[in-house]
ROKEVEX-406751 format. One line per field, with one value per residue (C-alpha): residue number from 0; residue in one letter; x negated, y negated, z. Coordinates in nm, 3 decimals. Each point is the difference from the previous one (the first is absolute). Example, Ala and Ser with C-alpha at 12.3 -4.5 7.8 and 13.67 -1.06 7.14 Angstrom:
% ROKEVEX-406751
pos: [0 | 1] .
code: [a | s] .
u: [-1.230 | -0.137] .
v: [0.450 | -0.344] .
w: [0.780 | -0.066] .
//
This chain:
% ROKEVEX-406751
pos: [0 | 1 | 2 | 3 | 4 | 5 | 6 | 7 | 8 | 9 | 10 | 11 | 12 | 13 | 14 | 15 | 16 | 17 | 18 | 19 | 20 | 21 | 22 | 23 | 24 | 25 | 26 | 27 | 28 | 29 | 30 | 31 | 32 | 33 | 34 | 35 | 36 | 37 | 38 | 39 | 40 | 41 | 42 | 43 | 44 | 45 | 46 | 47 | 48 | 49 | 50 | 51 | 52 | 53 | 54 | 55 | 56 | 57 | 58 | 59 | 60 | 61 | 62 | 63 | 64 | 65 | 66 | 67 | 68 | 69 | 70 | 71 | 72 | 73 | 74 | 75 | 76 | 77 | 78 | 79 | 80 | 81 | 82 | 83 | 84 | 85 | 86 | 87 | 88 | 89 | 90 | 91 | 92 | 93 | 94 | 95 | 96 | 97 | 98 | 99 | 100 | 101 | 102 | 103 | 104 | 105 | 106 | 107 | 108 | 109 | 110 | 111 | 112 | 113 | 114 | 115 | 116 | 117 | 118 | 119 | 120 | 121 | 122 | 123 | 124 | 125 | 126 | 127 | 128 | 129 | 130 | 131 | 132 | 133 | 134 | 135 | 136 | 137 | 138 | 139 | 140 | 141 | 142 | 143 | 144 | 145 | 146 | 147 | 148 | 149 | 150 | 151 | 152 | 153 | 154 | 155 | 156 | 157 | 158 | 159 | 160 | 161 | 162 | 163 | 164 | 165] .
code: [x | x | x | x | x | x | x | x | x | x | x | x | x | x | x | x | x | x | x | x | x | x | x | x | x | x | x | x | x | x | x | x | x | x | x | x | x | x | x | x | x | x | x | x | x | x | x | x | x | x | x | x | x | x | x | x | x | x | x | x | x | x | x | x | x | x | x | x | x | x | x | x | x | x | x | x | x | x | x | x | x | x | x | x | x | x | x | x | x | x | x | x | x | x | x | x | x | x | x | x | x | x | x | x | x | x | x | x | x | x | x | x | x | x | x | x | x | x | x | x | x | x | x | x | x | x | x | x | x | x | x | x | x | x | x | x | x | x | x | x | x | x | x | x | x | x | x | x | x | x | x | x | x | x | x | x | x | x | x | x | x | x | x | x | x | x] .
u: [-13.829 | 0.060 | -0.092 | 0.213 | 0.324 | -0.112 | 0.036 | 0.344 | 0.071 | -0.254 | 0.207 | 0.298 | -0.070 | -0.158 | 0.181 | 0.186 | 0.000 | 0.349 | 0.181 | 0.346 | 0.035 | 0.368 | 0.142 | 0.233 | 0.226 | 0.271 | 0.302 | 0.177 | 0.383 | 0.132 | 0.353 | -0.001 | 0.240 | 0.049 | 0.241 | 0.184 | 0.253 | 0.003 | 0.424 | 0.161 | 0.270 | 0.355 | 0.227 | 0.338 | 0.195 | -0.070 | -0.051 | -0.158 | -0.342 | -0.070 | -0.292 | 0.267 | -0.024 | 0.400 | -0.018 | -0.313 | -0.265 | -0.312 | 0.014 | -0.396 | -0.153 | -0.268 | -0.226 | -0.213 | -0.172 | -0.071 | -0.361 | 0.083 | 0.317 | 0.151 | -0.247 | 0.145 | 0.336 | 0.140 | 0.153 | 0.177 | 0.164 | 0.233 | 0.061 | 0.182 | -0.150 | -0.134 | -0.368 | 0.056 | 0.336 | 0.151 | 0.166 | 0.291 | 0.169 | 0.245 | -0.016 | -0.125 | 0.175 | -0.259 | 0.046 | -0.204 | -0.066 | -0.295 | -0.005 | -0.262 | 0.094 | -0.234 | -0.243 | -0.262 | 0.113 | 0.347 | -0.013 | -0.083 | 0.358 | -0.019 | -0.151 | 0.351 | 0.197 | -0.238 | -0.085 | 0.057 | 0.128 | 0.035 | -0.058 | 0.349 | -0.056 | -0.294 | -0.270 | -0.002 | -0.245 | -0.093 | -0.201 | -0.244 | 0.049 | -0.154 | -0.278 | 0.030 | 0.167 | 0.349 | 0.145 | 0.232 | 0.244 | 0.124 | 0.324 | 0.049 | 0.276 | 0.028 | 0.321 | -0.018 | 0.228 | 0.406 | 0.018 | -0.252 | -0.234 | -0.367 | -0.211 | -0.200 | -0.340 | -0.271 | 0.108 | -0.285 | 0.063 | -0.244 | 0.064 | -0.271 | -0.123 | -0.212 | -0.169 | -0.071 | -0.214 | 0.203] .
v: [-5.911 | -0.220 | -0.288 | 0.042 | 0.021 | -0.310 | -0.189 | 0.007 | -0.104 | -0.314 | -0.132 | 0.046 | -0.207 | -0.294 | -0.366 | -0.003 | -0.330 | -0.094 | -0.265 | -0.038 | -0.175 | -0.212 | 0.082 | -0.304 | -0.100 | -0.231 | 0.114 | -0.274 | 0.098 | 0.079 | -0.207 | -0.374 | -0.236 | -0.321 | -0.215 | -0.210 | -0.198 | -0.083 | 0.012 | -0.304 | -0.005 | -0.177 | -0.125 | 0.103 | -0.049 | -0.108 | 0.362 | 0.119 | 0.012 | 0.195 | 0.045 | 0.009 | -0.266 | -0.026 | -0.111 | -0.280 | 0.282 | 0.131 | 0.344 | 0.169 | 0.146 | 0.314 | 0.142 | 0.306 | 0.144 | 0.333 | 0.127 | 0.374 | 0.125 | 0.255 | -0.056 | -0.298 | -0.065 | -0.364 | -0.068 | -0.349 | -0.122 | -0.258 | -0.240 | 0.068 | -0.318 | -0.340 | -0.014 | -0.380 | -0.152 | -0.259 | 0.134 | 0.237 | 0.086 | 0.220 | 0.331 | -0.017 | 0.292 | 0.080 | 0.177 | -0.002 | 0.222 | 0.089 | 0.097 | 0.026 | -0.234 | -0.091 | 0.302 | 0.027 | 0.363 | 0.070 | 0.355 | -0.204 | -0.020 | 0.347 | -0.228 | -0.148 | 0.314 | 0.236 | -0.270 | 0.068 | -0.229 | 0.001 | -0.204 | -0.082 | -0.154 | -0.217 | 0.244 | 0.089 | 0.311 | 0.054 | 0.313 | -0.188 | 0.270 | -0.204 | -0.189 | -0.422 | -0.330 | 0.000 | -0.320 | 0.082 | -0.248 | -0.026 | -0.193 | -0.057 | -0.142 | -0.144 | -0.068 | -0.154 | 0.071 | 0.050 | -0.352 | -0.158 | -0.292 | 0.074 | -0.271 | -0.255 | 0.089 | 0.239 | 0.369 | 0.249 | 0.363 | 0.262 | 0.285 | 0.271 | 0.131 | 0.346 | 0.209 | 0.326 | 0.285 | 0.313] .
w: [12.263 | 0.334 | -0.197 | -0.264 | 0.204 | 0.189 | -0.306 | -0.073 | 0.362 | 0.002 | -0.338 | 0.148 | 0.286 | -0.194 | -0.018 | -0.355 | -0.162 | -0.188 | -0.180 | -0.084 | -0.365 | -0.083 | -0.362 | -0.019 | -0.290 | -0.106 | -0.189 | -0.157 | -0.081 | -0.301 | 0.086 | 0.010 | 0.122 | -0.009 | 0.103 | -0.371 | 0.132 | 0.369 | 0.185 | 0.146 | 0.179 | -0.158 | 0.273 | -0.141 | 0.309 | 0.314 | 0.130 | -0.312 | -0.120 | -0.340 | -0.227 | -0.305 | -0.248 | -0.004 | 0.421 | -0.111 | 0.067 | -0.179 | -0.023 | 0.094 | -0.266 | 0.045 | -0.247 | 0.013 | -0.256 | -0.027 | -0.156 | 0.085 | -0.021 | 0.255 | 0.260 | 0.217 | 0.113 | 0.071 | 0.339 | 0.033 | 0.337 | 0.009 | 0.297 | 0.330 | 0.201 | -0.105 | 0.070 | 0.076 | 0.062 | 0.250 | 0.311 | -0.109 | 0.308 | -0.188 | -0.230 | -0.351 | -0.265 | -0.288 | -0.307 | -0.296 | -0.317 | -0.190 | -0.394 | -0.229 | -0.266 | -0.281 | -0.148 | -0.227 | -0.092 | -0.020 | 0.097 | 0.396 | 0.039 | 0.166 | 0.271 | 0.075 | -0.045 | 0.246 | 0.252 | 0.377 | 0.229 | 0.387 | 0.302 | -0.018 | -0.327 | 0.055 | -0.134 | -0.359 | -0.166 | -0.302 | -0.154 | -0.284 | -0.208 | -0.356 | -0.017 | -0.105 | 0.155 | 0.192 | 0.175 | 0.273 | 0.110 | 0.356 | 0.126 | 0.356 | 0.228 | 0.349 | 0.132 | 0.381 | 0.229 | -0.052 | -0.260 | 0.227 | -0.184 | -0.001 | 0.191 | -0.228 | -0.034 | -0.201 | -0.066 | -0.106 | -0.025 | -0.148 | -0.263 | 0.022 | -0.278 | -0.006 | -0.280 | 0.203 | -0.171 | 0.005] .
//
């Protein structure tokens, strides 16, 4: 009887071998984008630099397609700096829109009419409530200073574009 309670204790006390084994995996998303038409800036005015074609600009084009509807909503931020620019040793004023414009399925214009925007502005969301292709179409502005002329040089600012799974 000694023995057999003796037993239990020895295989408690023994080394115990172990492995930890990864389960990895990639999830591709079902929301593309792509970027159609890149912006440049028009220089209106001296203090003026637009993305509309009616200042000399090239409005940015963005398309995402959607393989699964409802699941993803599109977040697009518009500038507030230039990510490259001469020295501006004054203010710059931004504003900008963002619409969805062309659609593969008309019944996407509940994108336009149920988007969110905030971030003063300069962020733009939209609940990808059908599934397809939607180009959005972003203007932006920079106006320097109170009438002051932008330096000569290269301008670059950035537009983010997100597809983030709900």
């Amino acid at each position: 009887m000694k023995k057999l309670l003796l037993i239990p204790i020895l295989a408690a006390t023994a080394n115990v071998a172990g492995a930890s084994i990864p389960i990895n995996g990639f999830i591709e998303s079902k929301c593309v984008i792509q970027s159609d038409t890149p912006g440049m800036f028009g220089n209106p005015t001296v203090d003026k630099l637009s993305t509309k074609s009616a200042d000399g600009g090239v409005m940015p084009i963005i398309r995402y397609d959607i393989v699964t509807a409802s699941k993803y909503k599109a977040v697009i931020t518009t500038p507030t700096d230039f990510s490259t620019s001469p020295n501006l040793s004054d203010s710059v004023e931004w504003t900008s829109t963002t619409v969805a414009g062309q659609m593969s399925d008309s019944e996407m214009s509940v994108f336009n009419s149920d988007k969110a925007i905030y971030n003063n502005g300069h962020t733009t969301e939209f609940d990808l409530v059908k599934a397809g292709s939607v180009w959005f179409n972003v203007t932006s502005e920079a106006e320097y200073g109170y009438g002051k002329a932008f330096p000569s040089g290269n301008y670059t600012a950035l537009i983010v574009a997100e597809c983030i799974a709900k």
